[in-house]
C-alpha positions as CSV (number, residue, x, y, z in Angstrom):
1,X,44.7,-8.2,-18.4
2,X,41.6,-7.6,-16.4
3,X,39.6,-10.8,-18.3
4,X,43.2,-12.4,-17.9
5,X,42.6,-12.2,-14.0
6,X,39.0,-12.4,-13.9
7,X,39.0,-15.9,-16.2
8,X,41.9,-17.1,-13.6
9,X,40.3,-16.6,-10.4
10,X,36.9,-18.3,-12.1
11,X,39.6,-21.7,-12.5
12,X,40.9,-21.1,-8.8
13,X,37.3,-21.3,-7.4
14,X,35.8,-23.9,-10.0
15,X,39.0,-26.2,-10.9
16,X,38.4,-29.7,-9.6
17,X,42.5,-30.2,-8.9
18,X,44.3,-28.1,-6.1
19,X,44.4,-29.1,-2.6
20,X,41.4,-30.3,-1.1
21,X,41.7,-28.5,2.1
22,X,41.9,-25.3,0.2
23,X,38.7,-26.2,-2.0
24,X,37.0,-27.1,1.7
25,X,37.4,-23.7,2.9
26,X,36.9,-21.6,-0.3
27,X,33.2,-23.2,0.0
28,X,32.9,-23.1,2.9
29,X,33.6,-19.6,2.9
30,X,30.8,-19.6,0.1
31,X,28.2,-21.5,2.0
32,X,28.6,-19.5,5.6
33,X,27.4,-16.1,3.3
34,X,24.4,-18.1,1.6
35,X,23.3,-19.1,5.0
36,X,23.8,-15.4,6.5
37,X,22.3,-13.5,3.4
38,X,19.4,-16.1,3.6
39,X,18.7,-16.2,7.2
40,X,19.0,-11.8,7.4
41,X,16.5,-11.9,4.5
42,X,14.1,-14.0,5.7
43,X,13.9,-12.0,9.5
44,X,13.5,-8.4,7.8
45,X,10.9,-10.2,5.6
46,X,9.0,-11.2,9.0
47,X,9.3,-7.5,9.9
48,X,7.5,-6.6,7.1
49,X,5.0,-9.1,7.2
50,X,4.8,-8.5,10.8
51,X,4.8,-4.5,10.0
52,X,2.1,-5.5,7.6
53,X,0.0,-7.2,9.8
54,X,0.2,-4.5,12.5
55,X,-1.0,-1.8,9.9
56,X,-4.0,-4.1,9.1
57,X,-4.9,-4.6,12.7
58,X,-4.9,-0.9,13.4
59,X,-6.7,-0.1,10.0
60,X,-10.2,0.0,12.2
61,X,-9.0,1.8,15.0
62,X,-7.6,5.0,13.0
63,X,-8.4,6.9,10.2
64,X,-5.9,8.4,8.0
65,X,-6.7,11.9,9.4
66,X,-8.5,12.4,12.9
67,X,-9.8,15.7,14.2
68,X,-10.3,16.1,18.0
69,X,-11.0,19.6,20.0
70,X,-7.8,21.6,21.3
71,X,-10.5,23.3,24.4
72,X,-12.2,20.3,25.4
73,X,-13.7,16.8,24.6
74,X,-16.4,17.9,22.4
75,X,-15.6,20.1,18.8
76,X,-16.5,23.5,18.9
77,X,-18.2,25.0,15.9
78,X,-18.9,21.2,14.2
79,X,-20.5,22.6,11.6
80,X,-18.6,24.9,10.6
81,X,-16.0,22.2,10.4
82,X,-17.9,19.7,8.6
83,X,-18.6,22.4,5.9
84,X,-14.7,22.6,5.1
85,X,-13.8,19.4,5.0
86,X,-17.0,18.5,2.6
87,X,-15.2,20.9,0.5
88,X,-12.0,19.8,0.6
89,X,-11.7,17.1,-3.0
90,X,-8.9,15.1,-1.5
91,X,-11.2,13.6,1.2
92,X,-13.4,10.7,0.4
93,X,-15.0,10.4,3.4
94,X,-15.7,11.6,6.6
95,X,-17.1,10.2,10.2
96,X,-18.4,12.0,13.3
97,X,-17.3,10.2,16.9
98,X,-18.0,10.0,20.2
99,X,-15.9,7.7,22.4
100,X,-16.5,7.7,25.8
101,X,-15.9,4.4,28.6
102,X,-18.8,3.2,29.8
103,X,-20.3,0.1,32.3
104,X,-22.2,-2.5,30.6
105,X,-24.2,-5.3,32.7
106,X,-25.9,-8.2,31.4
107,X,-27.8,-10.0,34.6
108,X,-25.3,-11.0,36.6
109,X,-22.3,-10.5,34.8
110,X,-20.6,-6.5,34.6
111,X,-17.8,-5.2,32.7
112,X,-16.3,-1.7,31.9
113,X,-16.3,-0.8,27.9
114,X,-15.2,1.5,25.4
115,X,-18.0,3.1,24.1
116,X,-17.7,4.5,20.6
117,X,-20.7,5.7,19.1
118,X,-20.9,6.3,15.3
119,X,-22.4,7.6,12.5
120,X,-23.5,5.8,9.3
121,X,-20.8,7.3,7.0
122,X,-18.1,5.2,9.7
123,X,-17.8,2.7,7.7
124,X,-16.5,4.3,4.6
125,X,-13.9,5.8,6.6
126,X,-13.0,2.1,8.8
127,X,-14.5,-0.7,7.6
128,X,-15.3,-2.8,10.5
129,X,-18.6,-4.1,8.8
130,X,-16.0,-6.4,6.8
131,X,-14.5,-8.2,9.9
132,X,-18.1,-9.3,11.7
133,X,-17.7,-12.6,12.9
134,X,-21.7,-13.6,13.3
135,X,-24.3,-11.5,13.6
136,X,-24.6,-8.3,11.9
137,X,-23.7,-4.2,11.7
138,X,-26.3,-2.3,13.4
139,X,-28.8,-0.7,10.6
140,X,-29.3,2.5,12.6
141,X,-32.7,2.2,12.8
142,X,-32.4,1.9,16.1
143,X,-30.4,3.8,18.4
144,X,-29.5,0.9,20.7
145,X,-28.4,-1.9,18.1
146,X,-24.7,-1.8,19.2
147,X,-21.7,-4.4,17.6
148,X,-19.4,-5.8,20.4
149,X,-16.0,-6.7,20.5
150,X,-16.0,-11.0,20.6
151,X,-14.0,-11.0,24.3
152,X,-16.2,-8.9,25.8
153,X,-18.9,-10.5,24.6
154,X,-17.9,-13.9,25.8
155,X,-17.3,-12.8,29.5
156,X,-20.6,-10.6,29.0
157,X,-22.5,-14.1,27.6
158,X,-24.8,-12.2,26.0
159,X,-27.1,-14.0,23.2
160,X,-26.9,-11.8,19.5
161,X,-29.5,-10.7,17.9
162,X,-32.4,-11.5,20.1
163,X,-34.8,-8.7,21.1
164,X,-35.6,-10.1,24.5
165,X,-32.5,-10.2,26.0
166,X,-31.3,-6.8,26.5
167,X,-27.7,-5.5,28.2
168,X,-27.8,-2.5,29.9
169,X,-25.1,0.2,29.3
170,X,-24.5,3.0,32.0
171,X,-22.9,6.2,31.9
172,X,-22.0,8.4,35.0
173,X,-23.9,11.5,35.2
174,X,-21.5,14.8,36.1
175,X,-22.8,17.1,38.9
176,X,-23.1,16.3,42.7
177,X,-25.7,16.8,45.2
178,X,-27.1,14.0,47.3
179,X,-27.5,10.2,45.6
180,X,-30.6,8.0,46.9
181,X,-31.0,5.8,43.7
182,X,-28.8,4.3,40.8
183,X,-30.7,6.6,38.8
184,X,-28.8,10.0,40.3
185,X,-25.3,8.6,39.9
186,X,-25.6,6.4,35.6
187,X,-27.7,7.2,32.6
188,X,-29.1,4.1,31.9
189,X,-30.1,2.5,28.2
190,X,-31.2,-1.0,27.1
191,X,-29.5,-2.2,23.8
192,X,-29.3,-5.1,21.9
193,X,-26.8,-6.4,20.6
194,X,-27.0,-6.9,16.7
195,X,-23.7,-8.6,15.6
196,X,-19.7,-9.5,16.8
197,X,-16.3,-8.5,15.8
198,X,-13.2,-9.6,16.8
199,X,-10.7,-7.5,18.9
200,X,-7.3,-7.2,19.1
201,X,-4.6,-5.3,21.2
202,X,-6.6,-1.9,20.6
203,X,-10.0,-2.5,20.1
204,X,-10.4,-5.0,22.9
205,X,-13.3,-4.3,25.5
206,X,-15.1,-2.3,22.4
207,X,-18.9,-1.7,21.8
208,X,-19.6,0.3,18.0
209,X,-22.7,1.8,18.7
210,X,-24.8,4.6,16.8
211,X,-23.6,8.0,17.6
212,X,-27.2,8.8,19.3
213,X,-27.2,6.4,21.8
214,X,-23.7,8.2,22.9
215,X,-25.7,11.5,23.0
216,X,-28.4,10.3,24.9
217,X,-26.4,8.7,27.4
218,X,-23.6,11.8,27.9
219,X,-26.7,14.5,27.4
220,X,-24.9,15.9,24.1
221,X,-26.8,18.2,21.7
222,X,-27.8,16.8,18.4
223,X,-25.0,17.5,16.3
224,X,-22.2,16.9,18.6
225,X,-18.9,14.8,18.4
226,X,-15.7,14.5,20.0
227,X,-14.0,13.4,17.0
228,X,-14.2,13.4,13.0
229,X,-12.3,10.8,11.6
230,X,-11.2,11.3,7.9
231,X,-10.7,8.7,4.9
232,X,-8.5,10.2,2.1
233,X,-8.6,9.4,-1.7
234,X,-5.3,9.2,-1.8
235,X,-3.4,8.0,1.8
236,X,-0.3,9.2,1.1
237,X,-0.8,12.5,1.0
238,X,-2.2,12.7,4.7
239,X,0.5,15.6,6.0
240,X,-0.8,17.3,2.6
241,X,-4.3,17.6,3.3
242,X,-4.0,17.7,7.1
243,X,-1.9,21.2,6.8
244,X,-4.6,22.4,4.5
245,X,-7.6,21.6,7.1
246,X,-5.3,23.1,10.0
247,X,-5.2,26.4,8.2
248,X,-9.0,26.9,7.7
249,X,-10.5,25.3,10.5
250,X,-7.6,27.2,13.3
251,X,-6.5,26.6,16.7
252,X,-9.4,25.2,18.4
253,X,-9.2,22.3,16.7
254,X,-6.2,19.2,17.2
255,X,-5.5,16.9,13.7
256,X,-3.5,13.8,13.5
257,X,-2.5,11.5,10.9
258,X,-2.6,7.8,11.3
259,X,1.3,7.9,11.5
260,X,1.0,10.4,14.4
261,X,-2.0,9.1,16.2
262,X,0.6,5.7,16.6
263,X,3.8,7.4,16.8
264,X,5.2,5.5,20.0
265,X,4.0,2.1,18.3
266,X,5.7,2.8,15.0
267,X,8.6,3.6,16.9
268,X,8.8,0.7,18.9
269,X,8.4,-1.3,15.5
270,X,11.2,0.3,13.5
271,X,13.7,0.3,16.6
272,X,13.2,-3.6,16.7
273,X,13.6,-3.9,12.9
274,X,16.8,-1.7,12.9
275,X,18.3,-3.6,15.9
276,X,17.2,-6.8,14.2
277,X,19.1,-5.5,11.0
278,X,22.4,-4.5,12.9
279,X,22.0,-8.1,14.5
280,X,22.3,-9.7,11.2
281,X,24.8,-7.3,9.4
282,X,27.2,-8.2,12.2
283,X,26.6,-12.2,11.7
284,X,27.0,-11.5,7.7
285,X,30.6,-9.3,8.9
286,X,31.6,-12.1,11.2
287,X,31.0,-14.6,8.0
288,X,33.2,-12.6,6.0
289,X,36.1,-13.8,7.6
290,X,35.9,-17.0,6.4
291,X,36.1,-15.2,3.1
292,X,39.0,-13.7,4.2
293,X,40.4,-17.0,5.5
294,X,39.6,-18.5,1.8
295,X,41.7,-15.5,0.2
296,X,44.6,-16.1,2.5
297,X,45.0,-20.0,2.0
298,X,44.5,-19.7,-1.4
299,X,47.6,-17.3,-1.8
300,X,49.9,-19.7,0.4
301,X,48.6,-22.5,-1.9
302,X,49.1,-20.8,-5.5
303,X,52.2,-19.0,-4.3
304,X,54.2,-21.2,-6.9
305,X,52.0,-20.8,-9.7
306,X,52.2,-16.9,-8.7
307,X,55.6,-16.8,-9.4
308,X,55.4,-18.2,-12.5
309,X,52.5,-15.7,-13.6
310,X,55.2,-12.6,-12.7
311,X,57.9,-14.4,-14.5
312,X,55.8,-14.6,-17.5
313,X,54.9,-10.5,-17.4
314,X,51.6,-10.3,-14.8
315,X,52.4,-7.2,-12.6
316,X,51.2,-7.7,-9.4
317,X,47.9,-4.8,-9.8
318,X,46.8,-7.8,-12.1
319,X,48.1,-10.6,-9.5
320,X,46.0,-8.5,-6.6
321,X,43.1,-8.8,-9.3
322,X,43.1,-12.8,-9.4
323,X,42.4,-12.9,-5.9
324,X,40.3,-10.1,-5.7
325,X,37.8,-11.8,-8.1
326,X,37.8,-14.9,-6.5
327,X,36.7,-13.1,-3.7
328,X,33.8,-11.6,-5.3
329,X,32.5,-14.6,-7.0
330,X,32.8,-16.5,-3.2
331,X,30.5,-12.9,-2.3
332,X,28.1,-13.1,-5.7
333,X,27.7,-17.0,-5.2
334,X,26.8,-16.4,-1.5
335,X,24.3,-13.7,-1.7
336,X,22.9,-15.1,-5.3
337,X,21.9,-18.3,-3.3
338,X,21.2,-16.7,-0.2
339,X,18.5,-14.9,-1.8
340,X,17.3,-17.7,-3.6
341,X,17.1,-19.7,-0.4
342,X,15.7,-17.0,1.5
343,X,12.5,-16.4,-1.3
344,X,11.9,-20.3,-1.4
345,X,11.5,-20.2,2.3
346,X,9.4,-17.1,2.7
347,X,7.0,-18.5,0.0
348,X,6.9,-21.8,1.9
349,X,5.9,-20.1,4.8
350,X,3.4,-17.8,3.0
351,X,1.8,-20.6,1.2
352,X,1.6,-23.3,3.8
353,X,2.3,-21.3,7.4
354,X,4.4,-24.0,8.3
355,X,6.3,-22.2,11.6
356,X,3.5,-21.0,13.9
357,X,3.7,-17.5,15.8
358,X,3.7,-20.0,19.2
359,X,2.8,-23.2,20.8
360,X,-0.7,-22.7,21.5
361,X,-1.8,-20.5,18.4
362,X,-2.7,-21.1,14.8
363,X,-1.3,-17.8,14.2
364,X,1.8,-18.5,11.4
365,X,4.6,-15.7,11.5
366,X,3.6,-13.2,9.1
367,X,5.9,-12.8,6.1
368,X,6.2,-10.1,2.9
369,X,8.3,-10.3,0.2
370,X,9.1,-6.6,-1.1
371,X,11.8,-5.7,-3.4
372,X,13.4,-3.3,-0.7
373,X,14.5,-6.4,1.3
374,X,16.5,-7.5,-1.0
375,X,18.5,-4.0,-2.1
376,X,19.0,-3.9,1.8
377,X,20.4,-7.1,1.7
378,X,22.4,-7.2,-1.0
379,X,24.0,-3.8,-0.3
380,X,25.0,-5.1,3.1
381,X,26.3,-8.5,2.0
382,X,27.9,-6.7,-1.1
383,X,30.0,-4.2,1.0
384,X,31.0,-5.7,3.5
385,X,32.2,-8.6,0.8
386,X,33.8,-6.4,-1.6
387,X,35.4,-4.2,1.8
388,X,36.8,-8.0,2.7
389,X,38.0,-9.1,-0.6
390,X,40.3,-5.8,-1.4
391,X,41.6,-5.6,2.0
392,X,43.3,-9.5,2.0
393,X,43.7,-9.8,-1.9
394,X,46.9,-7.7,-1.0
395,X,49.9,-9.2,-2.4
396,X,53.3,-9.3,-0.5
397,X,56.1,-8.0,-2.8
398,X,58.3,-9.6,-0.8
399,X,57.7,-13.4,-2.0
400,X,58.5,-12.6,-4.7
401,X,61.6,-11.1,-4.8
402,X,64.6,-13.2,-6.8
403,X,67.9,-13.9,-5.4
């Protein structure tokens, strides 16, 4: 009886006669969830692309583990600490840094910076070396071959990779007493700059320098650093490894994960994407009343041929069935297509970058195609379809009734 109903409500929906009003709104019905599964697809794909993007843009700025002192700015005990995590085989690399703001002047022109002063090994852990625009990564050979961030650079017009014109950087000393000179208030260094990368939201106003110069100009001891940043074999297991370094190296010391270090940005992130989500799964409920609406009509207009169906032994669980199914294949038509439609447009977009991020930009809305967004999707199409479809497949006993 069940491929009895099934087979009918496939005729109901595909039959060419009928009324034409009640064909209208069955695809109608049909259409409204292809456009509403598509459209909710393709905005949680721009999540992800733009979540995407976001994780690239901070991949130079954090490491997946990042050690900072608990008493103060520089780590006490640093060698201590390097000794432990050397031993520890789940890290692949590891960084000392200094970051420290700092006033840079290039003849007339002045600007405050973020000074972050490295060691060789920081490029294993963030490879910024990958993202120079001109110029190149300082060979610490020198101690003042810095790489600046491209803004700052442009304001600062300072010519790359030229010896004989050298910027100044200043740090201000601690202590007081009386100040005659600029010499009792700023350390003071010449440096070159050897190469240009590009900034974004949190690496603006940035100079990459070796971790020396940053100890000269702050008076630090040799081995010294405010931070060690940590790259991990495997990045997942970040909580795993950082409750292991907690243990041995003890209280003094403050570690973060990359997830932690931009808690308040992921948040932000994932509250838009959930609102965004609740957004659409109300537009795809609201289009489900057109379903609804189908399933109604479609039960005034085969009342007749209802009857006759009882008469000839259907009980009405089976009746129920008929439009039931119809209401699913309306649902598996819609989100079938939806999907379709959705994939064809995000791979437009990421082929071509047809729909720019704005006006003024050649940045094109970022877009990844995972297999999550379409379980997400598909669930909430799919429930609040089949929820729909049950609910007004109900048959009235009462039409039915002989006098």
């Amino acid at each position: 009886m069940k491929n009895t109903s099934f087979y009918i409500a496939t005729r109901y929906l595909l039959a060419k006669k009928g009324s034409t009003a009640v064909t209208f709104i069955t695809w109608l019905a049909a259409v409204a969830m292809m456009v509403a599964v598509a459209a909710m697809f393709i905005i949680i794909s721009v999540f992800s692309g733009l979540e995407e993007l976001n994780q690239d843009l901070i991949a130079n700025v954090h490491a997946d583990i990042t050690i900072k002192s608990n008493t103060g700015k520089a780590l006490s005990n640093i060698d201590n600490a390097t000794k432990i995590i050397g031993q520890n085989k789940s890290i692949a690399h590891f960084s000392k840094v200094i970051e420290e703001k700092a006033y840079i002047r290039f003849r007339e022109n002045g600007d405050i910076a973020n000074l972050r002063g490295v060691d060789s090994a920081y490029i294993f852990v963030n490879p910024i070396n990958q993202n120079i625009l001109y110029g190149n990564y300082p060979s610490f050979k020198y101690s003042n071959e810095v790489l600046m961030e491209n803004k700052l650079d442009n304001r600062l017009t300072i010519p790359v990779g030229e010896a004989a014109d050298y910027a100044t950087i200043l740090m201000p000393k601690p202590g007081t007493g009386m100040i005659s000179k600029e010499e009792d208030i700023f350390t003071k260094r010449d440096i070159i700059v050897s190469g240009i990368f590009p900034g974004n939201d949190q690496l603006d106003n940035t100079i990459i320098s070796p971790i020396e110069l940053a100890r000269e100009l702050l008076n630090l001891p040799k081995n010294s650093a405010y931070q060690i940043v940590i790259k991990l074999k495997d990045a997942d297991k970040a909580d795993e490894v950082k409750e292991q370094l907690s243990k041995l190296l003890g209280m003094d010391y403050d570690l973060k994960t990359k997830k932690e270090e931009n808690a308040a940005f992921w948040k932000m992130i994932n509250t838009e994407k959930l609102f965004i989500y609740l957004i659409f799964a109300l537009v795809i409920f609201i289009t489900t009343f057109n379903l609804a609406g189908a399933i109604i009509i479609l039960q005034l207009d085969k009342k007749e041929q209802a009857k006759s169906l009882i008469s000839l032994g259907m009980n009405f669980k089976s009746l129920r069935n008929i439009y039931f199914y119809t209401g699913l294949l309306i649902v598996f038509f819609g989100i079938i297509c939806g999907l379709i439609l959705g994939t064809a447009i995000c791979y437009i977009q990421i082929n071509t970058g047809f729909f720019k991020a704005g006006a003024n930009t050649d940045l094109a809305f970022p877009v990844r195609i995972n297999t999550l967004n379409y379980f997400i999707v598909t669930a909430t199409a799919g429930i609040f379809g089949l929820a729909v479809a049950w609910l007004f497949s109900k048959v009235n006993k009462r039409h039915f009734k002989t006098s």
